[in-house]
N, C-alpha and C positions, 0 to 999 in steps of 0.2 A: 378379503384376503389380499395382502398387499404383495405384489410380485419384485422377485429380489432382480433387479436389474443385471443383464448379463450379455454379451458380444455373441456373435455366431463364430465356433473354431477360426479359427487362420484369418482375426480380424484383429482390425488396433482401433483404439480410440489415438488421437493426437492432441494435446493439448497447446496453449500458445508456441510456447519456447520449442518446443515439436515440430510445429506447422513452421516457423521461422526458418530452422535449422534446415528443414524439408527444401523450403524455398529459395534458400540460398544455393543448394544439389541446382534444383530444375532452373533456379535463374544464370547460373553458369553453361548449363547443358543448352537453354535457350540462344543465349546471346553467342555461342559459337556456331550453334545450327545459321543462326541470322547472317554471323559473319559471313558465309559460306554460301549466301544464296539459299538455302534453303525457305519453302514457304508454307504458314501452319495452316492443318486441314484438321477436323474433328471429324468422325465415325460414332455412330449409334452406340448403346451400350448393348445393345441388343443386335444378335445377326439372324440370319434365319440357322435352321441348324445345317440343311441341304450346304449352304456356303462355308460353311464351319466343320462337317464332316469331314475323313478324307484326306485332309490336307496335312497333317500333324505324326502321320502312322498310328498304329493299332493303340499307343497307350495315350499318345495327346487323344484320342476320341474318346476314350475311357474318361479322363479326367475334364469335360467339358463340364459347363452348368448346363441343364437344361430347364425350359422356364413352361410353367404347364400349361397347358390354352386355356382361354378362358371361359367362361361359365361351366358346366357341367360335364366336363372334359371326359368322364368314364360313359357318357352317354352311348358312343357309336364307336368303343372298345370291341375289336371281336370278341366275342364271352369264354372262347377254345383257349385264346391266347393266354387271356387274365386267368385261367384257372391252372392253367399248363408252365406260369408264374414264366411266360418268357417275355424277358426283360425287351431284349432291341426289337421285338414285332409291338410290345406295347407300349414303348417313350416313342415310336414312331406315331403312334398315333393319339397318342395324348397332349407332345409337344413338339412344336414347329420353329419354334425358336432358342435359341439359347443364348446365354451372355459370354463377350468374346474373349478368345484364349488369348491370343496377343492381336498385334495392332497390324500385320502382315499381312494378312491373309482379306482380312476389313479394308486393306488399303487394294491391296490386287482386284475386289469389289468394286473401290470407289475410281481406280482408273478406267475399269473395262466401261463403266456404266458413263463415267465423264471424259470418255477418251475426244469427243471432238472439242470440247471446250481444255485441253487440255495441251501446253504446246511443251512436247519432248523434244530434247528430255526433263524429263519433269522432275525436279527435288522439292520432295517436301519433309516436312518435320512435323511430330505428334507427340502428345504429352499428355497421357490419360490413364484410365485403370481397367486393370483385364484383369481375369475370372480365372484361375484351376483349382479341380478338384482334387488338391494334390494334400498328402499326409503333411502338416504343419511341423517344423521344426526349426533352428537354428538359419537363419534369413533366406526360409521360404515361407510362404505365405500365400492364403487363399484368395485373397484380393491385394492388389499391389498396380504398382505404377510402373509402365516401360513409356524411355523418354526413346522415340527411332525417328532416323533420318533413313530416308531410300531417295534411291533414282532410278528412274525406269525407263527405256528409253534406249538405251547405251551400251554398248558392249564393251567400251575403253575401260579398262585396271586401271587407269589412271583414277576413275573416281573408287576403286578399292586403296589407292594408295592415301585419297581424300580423305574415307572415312577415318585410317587408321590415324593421319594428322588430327583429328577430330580426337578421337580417343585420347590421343597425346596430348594436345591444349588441354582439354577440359579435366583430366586426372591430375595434370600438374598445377593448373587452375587451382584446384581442391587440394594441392597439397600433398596426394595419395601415390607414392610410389607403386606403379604397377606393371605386370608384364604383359603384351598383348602379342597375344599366340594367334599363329597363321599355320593353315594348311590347304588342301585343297580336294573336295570330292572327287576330282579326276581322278587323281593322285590315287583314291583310298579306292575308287571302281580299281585301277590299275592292280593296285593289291589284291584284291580279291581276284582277280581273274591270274595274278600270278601264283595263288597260293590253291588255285583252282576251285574256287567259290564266287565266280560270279552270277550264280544263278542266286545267291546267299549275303548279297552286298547288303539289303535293307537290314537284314538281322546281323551283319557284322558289324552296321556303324551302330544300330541303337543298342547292341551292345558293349561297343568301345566307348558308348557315349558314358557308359556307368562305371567306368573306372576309377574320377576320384571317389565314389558310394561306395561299389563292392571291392575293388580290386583285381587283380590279375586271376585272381581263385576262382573269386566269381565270378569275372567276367567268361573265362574258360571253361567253368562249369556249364554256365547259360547256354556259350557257343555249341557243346558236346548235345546239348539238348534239342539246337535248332539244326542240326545235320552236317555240324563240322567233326573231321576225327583228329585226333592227336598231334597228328602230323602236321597236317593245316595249320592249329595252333600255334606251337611250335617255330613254326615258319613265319605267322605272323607277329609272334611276339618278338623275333630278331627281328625285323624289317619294322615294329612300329618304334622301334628302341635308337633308330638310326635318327640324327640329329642336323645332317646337313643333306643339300641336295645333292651335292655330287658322288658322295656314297648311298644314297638310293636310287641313283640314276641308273645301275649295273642290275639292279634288280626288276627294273619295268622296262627293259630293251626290248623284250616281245611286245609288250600292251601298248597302243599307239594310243589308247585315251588316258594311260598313266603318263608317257610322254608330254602329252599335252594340258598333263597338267602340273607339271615339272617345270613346262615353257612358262606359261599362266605366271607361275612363283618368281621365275628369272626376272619375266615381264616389269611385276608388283616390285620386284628390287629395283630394277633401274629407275623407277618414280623414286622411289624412298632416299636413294642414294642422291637425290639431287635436292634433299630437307634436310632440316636436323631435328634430330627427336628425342625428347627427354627425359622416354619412358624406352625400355628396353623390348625389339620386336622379335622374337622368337619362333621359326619354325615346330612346329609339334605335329607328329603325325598322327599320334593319338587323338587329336582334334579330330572329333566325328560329325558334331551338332545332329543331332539323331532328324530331326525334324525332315520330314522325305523330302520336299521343295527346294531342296539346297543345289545348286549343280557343279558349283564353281569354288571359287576361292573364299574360305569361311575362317572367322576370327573370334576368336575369346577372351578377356581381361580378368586376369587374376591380383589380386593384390597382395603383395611381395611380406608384409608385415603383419599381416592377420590371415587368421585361421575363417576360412569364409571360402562358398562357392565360387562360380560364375560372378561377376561384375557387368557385365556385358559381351554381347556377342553379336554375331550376324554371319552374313556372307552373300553370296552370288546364286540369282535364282531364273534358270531362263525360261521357264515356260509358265509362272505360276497362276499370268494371267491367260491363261488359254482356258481352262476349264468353265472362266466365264465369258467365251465365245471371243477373247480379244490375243491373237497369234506374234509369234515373232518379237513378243516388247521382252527384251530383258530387263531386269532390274538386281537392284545390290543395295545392298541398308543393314545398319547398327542398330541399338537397343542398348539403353545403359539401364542396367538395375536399380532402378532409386533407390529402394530397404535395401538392398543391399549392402550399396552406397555408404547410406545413413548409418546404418548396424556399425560397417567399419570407422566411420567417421567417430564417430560417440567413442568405439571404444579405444579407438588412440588419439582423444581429445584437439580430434584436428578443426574445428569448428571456434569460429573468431570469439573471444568473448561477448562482443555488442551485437550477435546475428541477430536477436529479438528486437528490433527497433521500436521504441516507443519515445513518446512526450521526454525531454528534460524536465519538465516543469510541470509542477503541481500547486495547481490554489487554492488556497482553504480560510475559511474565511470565521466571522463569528454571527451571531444569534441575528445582529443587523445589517450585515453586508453580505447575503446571500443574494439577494436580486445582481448588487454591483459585481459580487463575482460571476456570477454566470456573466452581465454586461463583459467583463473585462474579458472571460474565454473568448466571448464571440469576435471582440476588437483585435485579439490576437491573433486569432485563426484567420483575419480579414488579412491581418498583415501579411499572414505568411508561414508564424511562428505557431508546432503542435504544440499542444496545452491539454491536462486536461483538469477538470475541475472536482475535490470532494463532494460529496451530493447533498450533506447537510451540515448543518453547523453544533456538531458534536463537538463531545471535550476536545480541548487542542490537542492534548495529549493521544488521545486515539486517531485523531489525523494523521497526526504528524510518525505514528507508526505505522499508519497506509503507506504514507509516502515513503518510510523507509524500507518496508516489506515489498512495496513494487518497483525500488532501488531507484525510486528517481533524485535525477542529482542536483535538480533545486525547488524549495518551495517558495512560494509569493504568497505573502501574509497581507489581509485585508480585512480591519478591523475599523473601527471609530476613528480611533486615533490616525491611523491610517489614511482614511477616507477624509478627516479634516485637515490635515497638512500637505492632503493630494502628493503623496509619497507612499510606497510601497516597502512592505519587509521581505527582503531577499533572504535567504537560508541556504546556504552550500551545506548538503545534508551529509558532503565527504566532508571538508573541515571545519564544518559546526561555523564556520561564519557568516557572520548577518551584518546587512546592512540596509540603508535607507537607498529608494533608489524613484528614481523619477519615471513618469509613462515613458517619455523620450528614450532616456538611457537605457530602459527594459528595451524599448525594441531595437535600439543599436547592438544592443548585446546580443540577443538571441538570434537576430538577422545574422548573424557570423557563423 
C-alpha cells in the first residue's frame, strides 16, 4: 500500500525560493544583533520538562510538546492513574522531556548552568525553532522560528531603549513599516491594585493579553469569570484606554509600584529622545505579554499595513534565573517572528526580486563535450565564478529550456565546433544574443 505523503498540523515544507526569502528575514535580524555586540549561543531542542514547566502560566504549559521516554514508557505507570485517565499524574511519568516553547526560558537554563564562564552582562543572540501546541491558523504555527537577543546582567533601560533601536533598524531594513508598542508590568500590577484586584493581576494580564482574539466582550466575559465584578471592569477599561503618561499618572498616585513603573517609561524616553527612529514608538497599556516572567518594561511590534498578529515582542525579566538556583541577574530581550515576518512580507511583495541567489550561467554542452564541460565548471569555480552545469547532453532544445525555466541569464555553449576554435557560445537568455567569446574574456566578464 503506498502511503499518500502528508505534514504533521501547524507545519510547512519550504521550498528554495522560500528558504532564500526566509534567509534574507534572519540575515538582516543577524547582522544587527552583530552590530550590537551581541554573541550567538544554540540550546537543545529538547529541555527537560521540570525546566519548561511553570514558567509560561497555566496555558503556555498546556500548550507544551511533550516527548515520551523511551523504551517501554507504560511500564512503571501507576495502573489507578492510567485507568482513572488522569492526564498530568500520568505525562508525569511517561515523559521527562519536552521540546522548547521559546528560547527564554532555555536561555535563563544556559546562563545559571554557565554563569562562571560567562562575563556580565552578557548579550547574546539565538536563532532557532521552538515548539506550541497551539491551534494553527493565519501566521501561527506549531513549529516556527524566534530570532531573540537578551542581556542579562543589568538593570539600565538603557539596554531596553537598545533593543527597541534594534527593532527599528532591522523592520526598516526589511522595508516593513511598523509600530513598536511599549508598556510596563509595573504599570499594569499598579492597575490592578487600583481597580482592587491585585490579588488577580496574573488572570488580568493573560486576559488583556487576548484582546486582539476576543475583544473587550470577551475579554470581560473571562474576567467576570476569574473574580472581577462590573465595576472593576469598568474601571479598567477607562484606565487601559488612556494613551499617555501623564493622564495615567493621577490614577496610580496611591500604588508606589505603578509609580514606578511610570518612572521605568519616563526613564526608556529619555534614551530614545537622544536617537532617531523610523518606526513609530507607542505607549499601550493594553500591552500585557501574558507570559508570568515579565517584571518590567515589555514591547510588542505590530505591522502598520497588514492584517497579522504580533511581529515581535519581549520585555524585562528580573528574577527568571533564580528558579535555577542563580539570584539577582536581571535580564531584558526581544524576539522577532520570522513566519510572521515572512507572511507579511510575501503579502505586500516586499522581498527583492533576486533574493534566490543562484549561478548566472549555465553550460550545456553536446553528445561529445560532456567530459570538457564538466572540465570547464571546475576551472570556473576555481576561478571564483558560480556555474552550473546540464548533466547530460540532451536535445539542445530541452536544455536550453532548463536554462530558461531556472531564469538563468546566460548560457555557454560547448560543442565541436566550439571546442576546435577554443571559443565559446555565450547566450544572453534576456536578449537572445550570442556571441563567440574567448576562456580569457569569460572570466573578465564574470569576475565583475
Amino acid at each position: 500500500m503506498v502511503q499518500k505523503p502528508s505534514l504533521p498540523k501547524g507545519t510547512r515544507d519550504f521550498g528554495p525560493e522560500a528558504v532564500a526569502k526566509r534567509n534574507f528575514i534572519f540575515d538582516k535580524i543577524k547582522a544587527c544583533f552583530q552590530y550590537h555586540g551581541y554573541l550567538p549561543i544554540e540550546t537543545p531542542v529538547m529541555e527537560s520538562l521540570s525546566t519548561l514547566t511553570g514558567k509560561y502560566g497555566e496555558e503556555g504549559d498546556r500548550l507544551l510538546f511533550k516527548v515520551l521516554n523511551n523504551g517501554d514508557y507504560l511500564a512503571d505507570v501507576n495502573q489507578e492513574d492510567l485507568s482513572q485517565k488522569n492526564s498530568n499524574k500520568v505525562i508525569s511519568q511517561i515523559s521527562k522531556r519536552g521540546l522548547r516553547y521559546d528560547l527564554t526560558v532555555p536561555f535563563a537554563r544556559f546562563v545559571a548552568m554557565n554563569r562562571n564562564e560567562i562575563n556580565f552582562p552578557f548579550k547574546r543572540f539565538q536563532i532557532q525553532q521552538v515548539w506550541r501546541a497551539d491551534r494553527p491558523q493565519k501566521g501561527r504555527y506549531q513549529e516556527f522560528y524566534q530570532c531573540d537577543a537578551d542581556i542579562v546582567g543589568s538593570d539600565s533601560l538603557m539596554y531596553e531603549a537598545e533593543l527597541i533601536e534594534i527593532y527599528n533598524t532591522v523592520f526598516t531594513a526589511l522595508n516593513l513599516p511598523v509600530e513598536i508598542l511599549v508598556n510596563n508590568r509595573k504599570v499594569l500590577e499598579g492597575i490592578a491594585e487600583t481597580i482592587g484586584a491585585q490579588n488577580l493581576f496574573i488572570e488580568m494580564t493573560v486576559a488583556i493579553d487576548k484582546l486582539d482574539k476576543i475583544g473587550w466582550q470577551g475579554v470581560g466575559a473571562e474576567l467576570l469569570t476569574k473574580g472581577f465584578n462590573h465595576d472593576q471592569i469598568e474601571k479598567l477599561t477607562k484606565i487601559l484606554d488612556i494613551t499617555k503618561l501623564a493622564d495615567l499618572e493621577p490614577w496610580l498616585v496611591e500604588s508606589e509600584i505603578g509609580l514606578l513603573g511610570i518612572e521605568e517609561l519616563k526613564t526608556l524616553h529619555l534614551y530614545l529622545d537622544k536617537i532617531s527612529l523610523d518606526q513609530d514608538v507607542k505607549l499601550d497599556l493594553k500591552l500585557a505579554r501574558g507570559l508570568n516572567y515579565y517584571t518590567g518594561c515589555i514591547l510588542e511590534v505590530k505591522a502598520k499595513t497588514a492584517a497579522m498578529g504580533s511581529l515581535g515582542g519581549g520585555g524585562r525579566y528580573a528574577n527568571l534565573t533564580e528558579v535555577f538556583g542563580l539570584s539577582d541577574v536581571s535580564g531584558v530581550g526581544i524576539s522577532f517572528g520570522a513566519e510572521r515576518i515572512y507572511d507579511v512580507m510575501e503579502e505586500l511583495n516586499l522581498f527583492p526580486p533576486n533574493v534566490l541567489a543562484q549561478p548566472q550561467l549555465l553550460i550545456i554542452t553536446d553528445d561529445d563535450c560532456v567530459l570538457d564541460g564538466f572540465e570547464t565548471a571546475y576551472k570556473l569555480r576555481k576561478a571564483g565564478i558560480a556555474v552550473d552545469l546540464y548533466p547530460s547532453p540532451a536535445k539542445f532544445k530541452k536544455q536550453m529550456k532548463y536554462a530558461d525555466d531556472r531564469k538563468f541569464a546566460f548560457v555557454l555553449i560547448i560543442g565541436i565546433q566550439e571546442k576546435e576554435q577554443q571559443k565559446y557560445a555565450l547566450k544572453n537568455m534576456v536578449t537572445g544574443e550570442q556571441i563567440a567569446i574567448s576562456w580569457d574574456e569569460l572570466i573578465v566578464k564574470f569576475s565583475k
